[in-house]
Backbone as CSV, one residue per row, in Angstrom:
resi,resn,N_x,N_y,N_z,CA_x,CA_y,CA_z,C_x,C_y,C_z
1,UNK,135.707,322.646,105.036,136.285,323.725,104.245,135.585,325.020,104.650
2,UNK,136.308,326.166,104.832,136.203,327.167,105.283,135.272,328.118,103.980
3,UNK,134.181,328.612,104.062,133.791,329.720,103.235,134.952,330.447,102.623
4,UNK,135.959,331.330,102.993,136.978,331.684,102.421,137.608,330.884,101.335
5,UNK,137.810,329.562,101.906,138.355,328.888,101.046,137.519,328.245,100.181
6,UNK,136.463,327.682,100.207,135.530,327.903,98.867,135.412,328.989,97.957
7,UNK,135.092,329.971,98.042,135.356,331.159,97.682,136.312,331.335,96.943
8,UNK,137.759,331.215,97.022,139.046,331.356,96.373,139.306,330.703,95.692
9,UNK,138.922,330.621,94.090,139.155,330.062,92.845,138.516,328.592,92.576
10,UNK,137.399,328.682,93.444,135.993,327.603,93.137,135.537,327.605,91.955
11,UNK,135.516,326.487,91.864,134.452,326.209,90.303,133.317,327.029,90.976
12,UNK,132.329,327.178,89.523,131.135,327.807,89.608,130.304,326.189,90.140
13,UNK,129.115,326.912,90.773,128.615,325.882,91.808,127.573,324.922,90.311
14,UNK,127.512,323.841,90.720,127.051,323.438,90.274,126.073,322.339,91.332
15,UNK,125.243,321.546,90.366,124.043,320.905,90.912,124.122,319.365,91.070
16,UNK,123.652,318.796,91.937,123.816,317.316,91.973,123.041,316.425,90.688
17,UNK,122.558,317.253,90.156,121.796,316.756,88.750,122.469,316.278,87.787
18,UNK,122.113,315.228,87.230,122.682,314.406,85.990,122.073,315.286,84.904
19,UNK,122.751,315.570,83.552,122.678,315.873,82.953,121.600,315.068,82.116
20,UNK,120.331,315.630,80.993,119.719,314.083,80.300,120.359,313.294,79.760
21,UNK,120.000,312.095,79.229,121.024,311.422,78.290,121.233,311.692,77.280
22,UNK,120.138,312.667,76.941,120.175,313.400,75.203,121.030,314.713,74.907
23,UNK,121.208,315.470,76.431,122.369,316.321,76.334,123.356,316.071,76.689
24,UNK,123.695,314.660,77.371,125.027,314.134,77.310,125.179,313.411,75.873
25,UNK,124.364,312.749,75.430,125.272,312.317,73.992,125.376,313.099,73.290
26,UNK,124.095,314.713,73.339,124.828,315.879,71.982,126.120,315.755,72.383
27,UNK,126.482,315.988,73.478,128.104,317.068,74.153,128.961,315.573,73.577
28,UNK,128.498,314.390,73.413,129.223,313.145,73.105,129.923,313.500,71.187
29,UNK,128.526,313.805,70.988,129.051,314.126,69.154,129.638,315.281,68.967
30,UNK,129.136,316.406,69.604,130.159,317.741,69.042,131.744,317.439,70.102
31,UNK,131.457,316.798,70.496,133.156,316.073,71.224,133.899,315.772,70.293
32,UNK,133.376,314.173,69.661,133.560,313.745,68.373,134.431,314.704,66.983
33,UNK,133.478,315.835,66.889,133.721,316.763,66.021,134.974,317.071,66.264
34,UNK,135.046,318.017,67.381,136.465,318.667,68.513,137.037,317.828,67.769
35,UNK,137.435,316.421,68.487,138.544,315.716,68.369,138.707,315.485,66.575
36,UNK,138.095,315.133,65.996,138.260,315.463,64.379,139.146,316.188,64.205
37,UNK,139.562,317.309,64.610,140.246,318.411,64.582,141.683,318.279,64.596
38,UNK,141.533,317.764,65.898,142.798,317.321,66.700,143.565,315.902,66.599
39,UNK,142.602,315.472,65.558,143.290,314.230,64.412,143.957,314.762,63.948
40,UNK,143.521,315.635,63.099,144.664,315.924,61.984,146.113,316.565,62.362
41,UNK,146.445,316.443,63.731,147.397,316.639,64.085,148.379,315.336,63.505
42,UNK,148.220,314.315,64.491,148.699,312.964,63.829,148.552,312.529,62.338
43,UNK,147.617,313.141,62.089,147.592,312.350,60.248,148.021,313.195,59.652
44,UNK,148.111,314.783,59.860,149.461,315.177,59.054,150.692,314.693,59.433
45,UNK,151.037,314.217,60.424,152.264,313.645,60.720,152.467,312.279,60.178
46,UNK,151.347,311.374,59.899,151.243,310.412,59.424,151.586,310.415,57.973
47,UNK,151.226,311.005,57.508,151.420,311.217,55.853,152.619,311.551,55.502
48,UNK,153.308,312.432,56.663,154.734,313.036,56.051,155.892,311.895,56.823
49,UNK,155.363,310.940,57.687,156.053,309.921,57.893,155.775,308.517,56.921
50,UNK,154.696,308.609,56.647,154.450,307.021,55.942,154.757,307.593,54.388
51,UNK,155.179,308.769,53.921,155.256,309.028,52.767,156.664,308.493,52.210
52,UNK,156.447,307.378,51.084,157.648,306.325,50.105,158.263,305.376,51.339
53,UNK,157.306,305.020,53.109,157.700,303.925,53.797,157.265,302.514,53.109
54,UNK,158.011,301.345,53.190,158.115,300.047,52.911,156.297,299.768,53.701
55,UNK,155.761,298.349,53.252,154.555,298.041,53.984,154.648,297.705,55.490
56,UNK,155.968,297.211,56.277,156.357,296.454,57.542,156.539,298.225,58.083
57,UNK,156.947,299.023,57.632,157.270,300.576,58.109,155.952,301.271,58.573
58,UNK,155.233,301.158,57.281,154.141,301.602,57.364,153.168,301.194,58.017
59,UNK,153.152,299.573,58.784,152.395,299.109,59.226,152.876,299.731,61.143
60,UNK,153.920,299.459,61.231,154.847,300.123,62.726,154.290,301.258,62.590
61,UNK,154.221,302.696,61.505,154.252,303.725,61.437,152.938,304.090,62.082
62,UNK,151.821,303.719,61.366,150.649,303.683,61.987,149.922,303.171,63.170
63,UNK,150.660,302.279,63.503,149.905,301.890,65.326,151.124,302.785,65.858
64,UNK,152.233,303.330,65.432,153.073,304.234,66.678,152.177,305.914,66.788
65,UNK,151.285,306.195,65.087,150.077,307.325,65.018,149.372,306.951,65.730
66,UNK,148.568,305.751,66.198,147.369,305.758,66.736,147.621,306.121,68.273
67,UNK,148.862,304.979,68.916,148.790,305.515,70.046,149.066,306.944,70.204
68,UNK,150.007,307.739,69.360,150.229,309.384,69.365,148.952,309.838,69.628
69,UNK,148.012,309.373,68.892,146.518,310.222,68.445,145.773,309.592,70.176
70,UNK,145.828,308.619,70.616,145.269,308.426,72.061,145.873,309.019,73.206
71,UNK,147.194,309.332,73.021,147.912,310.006,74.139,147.395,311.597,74.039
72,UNK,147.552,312.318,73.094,146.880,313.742,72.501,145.911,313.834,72.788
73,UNK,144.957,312.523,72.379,143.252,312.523,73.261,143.313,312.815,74.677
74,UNK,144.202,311.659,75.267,144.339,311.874,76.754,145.103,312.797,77.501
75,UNK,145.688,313.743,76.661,146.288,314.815,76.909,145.088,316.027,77.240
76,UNK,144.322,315.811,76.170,143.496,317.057,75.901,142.173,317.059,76.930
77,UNK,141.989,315.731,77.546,140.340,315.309,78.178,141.235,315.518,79.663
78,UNK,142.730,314.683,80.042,142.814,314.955,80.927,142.994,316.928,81.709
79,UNK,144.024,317.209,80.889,143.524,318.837,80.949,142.386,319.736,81.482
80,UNK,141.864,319.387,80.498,140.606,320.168,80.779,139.281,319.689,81.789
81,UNK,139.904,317.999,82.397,139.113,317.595,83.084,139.602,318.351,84.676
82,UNK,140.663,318.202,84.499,141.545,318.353,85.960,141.532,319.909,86.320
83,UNK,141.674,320.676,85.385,141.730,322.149,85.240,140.763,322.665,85.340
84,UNK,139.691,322.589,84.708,137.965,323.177,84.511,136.737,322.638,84.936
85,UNK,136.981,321.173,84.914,136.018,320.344,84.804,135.238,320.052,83.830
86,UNK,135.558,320.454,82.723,134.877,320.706,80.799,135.795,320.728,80.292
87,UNK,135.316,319.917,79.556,136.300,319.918,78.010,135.316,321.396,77.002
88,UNK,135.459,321.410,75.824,134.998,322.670,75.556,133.677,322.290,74.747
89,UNK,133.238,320.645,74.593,132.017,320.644,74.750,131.050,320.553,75.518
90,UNK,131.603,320.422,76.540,130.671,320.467,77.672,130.335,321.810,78.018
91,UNK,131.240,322.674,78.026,131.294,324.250,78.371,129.990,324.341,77.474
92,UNK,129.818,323.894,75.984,129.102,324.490,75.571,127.741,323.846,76.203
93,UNK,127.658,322.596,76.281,126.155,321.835,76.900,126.012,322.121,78.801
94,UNK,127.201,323.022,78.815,126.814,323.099,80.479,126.581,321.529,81.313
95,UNK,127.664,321.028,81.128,128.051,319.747,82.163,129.593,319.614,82.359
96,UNK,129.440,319.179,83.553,130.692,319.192,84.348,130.734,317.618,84.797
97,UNK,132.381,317.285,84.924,132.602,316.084,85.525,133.231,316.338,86.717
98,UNK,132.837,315.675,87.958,133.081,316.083,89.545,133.337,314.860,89.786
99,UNK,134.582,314.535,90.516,133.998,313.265,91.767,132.781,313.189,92.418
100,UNK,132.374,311.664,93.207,131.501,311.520,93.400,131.262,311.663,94.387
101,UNK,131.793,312.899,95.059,131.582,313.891,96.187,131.710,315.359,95.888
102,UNK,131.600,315.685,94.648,131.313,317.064,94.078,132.411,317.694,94.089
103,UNK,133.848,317.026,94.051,135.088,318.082,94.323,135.629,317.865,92.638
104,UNK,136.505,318.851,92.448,137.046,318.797,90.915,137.994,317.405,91.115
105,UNK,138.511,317.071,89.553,138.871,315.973,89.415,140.325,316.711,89.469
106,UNK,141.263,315.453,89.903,143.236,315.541,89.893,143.332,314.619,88.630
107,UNK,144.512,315.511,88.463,144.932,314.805,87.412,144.772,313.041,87.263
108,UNK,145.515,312.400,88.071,145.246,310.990,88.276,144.031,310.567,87.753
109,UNK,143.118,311.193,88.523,141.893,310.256,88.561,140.842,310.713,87.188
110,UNK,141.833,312.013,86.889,141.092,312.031,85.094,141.867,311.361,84.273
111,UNK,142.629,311.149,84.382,143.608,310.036,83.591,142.915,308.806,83.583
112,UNK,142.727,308.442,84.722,141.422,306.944,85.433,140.624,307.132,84.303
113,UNK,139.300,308.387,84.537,138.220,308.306,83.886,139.060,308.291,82.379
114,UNK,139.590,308.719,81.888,139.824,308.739,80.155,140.315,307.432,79.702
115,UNK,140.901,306.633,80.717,141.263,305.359,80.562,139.969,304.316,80.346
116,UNK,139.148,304.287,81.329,138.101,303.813,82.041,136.605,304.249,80.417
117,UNK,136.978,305.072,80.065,135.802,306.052,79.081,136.282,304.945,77.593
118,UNK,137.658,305.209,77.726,138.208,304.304,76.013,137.772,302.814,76.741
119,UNK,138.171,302.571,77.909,137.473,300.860,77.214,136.142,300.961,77.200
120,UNK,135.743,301.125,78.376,133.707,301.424,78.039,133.208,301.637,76.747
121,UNK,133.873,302.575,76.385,133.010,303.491,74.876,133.672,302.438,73.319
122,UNK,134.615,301.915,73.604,135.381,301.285,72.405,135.830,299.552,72.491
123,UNK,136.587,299.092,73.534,137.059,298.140,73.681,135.901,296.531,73.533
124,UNK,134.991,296.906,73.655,133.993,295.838,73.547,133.447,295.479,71.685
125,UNK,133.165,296.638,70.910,133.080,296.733,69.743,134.102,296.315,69.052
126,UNK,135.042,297.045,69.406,136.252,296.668,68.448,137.227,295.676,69.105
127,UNK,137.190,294.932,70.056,137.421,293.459,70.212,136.864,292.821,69.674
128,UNK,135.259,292.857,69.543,134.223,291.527,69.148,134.261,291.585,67.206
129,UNK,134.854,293.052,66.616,135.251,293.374,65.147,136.529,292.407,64.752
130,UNK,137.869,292.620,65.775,138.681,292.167,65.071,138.785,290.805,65.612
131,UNK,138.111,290.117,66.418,138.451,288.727,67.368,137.211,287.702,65.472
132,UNK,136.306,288.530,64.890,135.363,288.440,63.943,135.922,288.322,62.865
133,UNK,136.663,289.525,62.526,137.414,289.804,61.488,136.298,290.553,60.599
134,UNK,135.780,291.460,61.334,134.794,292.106,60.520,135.134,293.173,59.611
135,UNK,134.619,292.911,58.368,134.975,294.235,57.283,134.649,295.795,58.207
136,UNK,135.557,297.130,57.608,135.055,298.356,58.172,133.935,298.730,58.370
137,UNK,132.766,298.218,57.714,131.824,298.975,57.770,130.594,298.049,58.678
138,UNK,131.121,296.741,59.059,130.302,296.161,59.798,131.019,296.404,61.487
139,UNK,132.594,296.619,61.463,132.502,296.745,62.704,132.081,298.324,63.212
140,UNK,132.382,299.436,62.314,131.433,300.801,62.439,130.080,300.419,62.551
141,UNK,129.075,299.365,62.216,127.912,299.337,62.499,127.785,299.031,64.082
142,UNK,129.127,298.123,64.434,129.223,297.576,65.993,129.459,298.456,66.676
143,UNK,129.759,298.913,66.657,130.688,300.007,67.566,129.457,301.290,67.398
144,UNK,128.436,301.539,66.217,127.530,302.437,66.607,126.469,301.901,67.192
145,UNK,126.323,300.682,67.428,125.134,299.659,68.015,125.582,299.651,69.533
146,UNK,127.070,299.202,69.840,127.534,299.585,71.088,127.457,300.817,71.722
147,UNK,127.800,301.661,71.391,127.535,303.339,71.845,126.145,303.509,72.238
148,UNK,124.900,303.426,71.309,123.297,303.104,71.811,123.611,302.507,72.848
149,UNK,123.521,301.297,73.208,123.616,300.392,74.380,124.387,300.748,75.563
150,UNK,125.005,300.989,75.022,125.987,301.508,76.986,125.049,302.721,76.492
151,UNK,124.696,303.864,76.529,124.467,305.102,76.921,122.936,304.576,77.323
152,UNK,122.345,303.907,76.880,120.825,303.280,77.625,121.502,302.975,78.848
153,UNK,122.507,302.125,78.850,122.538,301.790,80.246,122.806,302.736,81.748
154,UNK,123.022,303.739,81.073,123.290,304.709,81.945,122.027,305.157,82.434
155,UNK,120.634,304.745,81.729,118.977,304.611,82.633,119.025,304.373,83.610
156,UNK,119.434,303.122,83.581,119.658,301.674,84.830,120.535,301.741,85.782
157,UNK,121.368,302.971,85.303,122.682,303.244,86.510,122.840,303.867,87.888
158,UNK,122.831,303.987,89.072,122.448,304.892,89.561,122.312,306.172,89.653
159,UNK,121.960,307.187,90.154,121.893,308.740,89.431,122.142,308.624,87.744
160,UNK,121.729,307.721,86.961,121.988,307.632,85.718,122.570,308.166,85.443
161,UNK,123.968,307.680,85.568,125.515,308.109,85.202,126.222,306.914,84.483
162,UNK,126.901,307.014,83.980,127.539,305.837,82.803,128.358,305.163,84.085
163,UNK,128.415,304.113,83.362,129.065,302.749,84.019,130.603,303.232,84.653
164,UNK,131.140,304.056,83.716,132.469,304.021,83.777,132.972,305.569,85.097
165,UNK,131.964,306.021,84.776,132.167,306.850,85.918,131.871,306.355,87.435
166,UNK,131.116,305.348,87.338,130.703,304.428,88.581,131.677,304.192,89.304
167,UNK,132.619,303.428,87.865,133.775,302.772,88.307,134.988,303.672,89.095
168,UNK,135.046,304.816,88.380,135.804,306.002,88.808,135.722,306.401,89.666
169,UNK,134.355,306.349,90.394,133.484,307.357,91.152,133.680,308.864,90.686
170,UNK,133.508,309.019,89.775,133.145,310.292,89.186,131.734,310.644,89.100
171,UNK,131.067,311.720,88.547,129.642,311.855,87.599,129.768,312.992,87.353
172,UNK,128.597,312.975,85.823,128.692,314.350,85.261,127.627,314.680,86.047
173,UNK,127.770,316.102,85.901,126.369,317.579,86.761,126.392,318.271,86.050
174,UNK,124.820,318.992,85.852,124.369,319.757,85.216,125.030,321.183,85.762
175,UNK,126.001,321.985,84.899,127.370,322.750,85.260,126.406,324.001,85.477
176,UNK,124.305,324.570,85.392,124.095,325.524,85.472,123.727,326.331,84.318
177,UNK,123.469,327.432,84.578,123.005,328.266,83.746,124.105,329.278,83.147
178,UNK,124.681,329.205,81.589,125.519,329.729,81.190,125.277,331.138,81.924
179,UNK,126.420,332.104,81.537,126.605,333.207,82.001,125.917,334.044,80.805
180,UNK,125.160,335.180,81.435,124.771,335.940,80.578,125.480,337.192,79.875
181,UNK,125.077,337.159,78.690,126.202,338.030,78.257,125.004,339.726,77.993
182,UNK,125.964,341.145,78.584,125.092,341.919,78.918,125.115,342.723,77.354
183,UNK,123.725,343.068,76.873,123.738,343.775,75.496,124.307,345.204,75.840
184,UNK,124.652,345.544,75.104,124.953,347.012,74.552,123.930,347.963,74.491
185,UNK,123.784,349.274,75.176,122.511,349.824,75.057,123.136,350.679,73.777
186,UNK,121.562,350.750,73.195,121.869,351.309,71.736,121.526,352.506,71.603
């Protein structure tokens, strides 16, 4: 690639550095938060659809919300993965997700990672909950016992990067030093 063409609408450079694991799981919870948000897209829709539905309605009604609410997820991660390389918590923790040759991600292959991220981060907990038949609050204990555990494992990983980006060949990088913002002389 030609200097010119680096140059012409390049991400800001970033570093082959893994982010710690303690500022990848903050950017993990104020994620969390984000998406809170962007629930209540579906569960207002949920309410004004399941509102005076039969129990067989209501039961259809709600797994046709959940997948709504995972497609919207994967709407919103693929976006901003493919487009920026940050979702808008990362912008704030300064990490970026790159292939694992430092080029921005295509759509496809952020679709991959968001695919690849829900089973890693979920599918193991909440298989071993409902295969159990565990009450809510024991499989929320699983599923927060799981989250600890895979993100340790990302110690053990190479460039200690999560499993699932392995799989992707993705990794996050430390996206740099925010931009400074210039004061006002007074």
């Amino acid at each position: 690639m030609t200097d010119a063409k680096a140059g012409a609408g390049a991400a800001p450079a970033v570093s082959g550095v893994a982010p710690s694991l303690a500022r990848r799981m903050a950017c993990f919870c104020y994620e969390a938060m984000l998406l809170f948000g962007i629930a209540l897209v579906p569960g207002v829709l949920g309410a004004m659809l399941l509102a005076g539905a039969a129990q067989r309605q209501a039961f259809d009604s709600q797994t046709a919300l959940r997948i709504f609410a995972l497609a919207l997820y994967g709407a919103y991660f693929v976006w901003f993965w493919s487009r920026r390389g940050q979702t808008l918590a990362m912008q704030t923790w300064r990490i970026r997700v790159v292939t694992a040759e430092g080029a921005p991600l295509s759509p496809a292959r952020a679709l991959g990672r968001y695919a690849a991220c829900c089973l890693a981060w979920f599918a193991p907990p909440t298989a071993l909950a409902a295969a159990l038949h565990w009450p809510p609050k024991t499989s929320l204990a699983a599923v927060a016992i799981w989250f600890a555990m895979y993100a340790l494992l990302a110690l053990a990983a190479p460039g200690r990067q999560f499993w699932h980006d392995r799989l992707c060949r993705t990794r996050l990088v430390d996206a740099g030093e925010p931009a400074r913002v210039r004061q006002r002389p007074r």
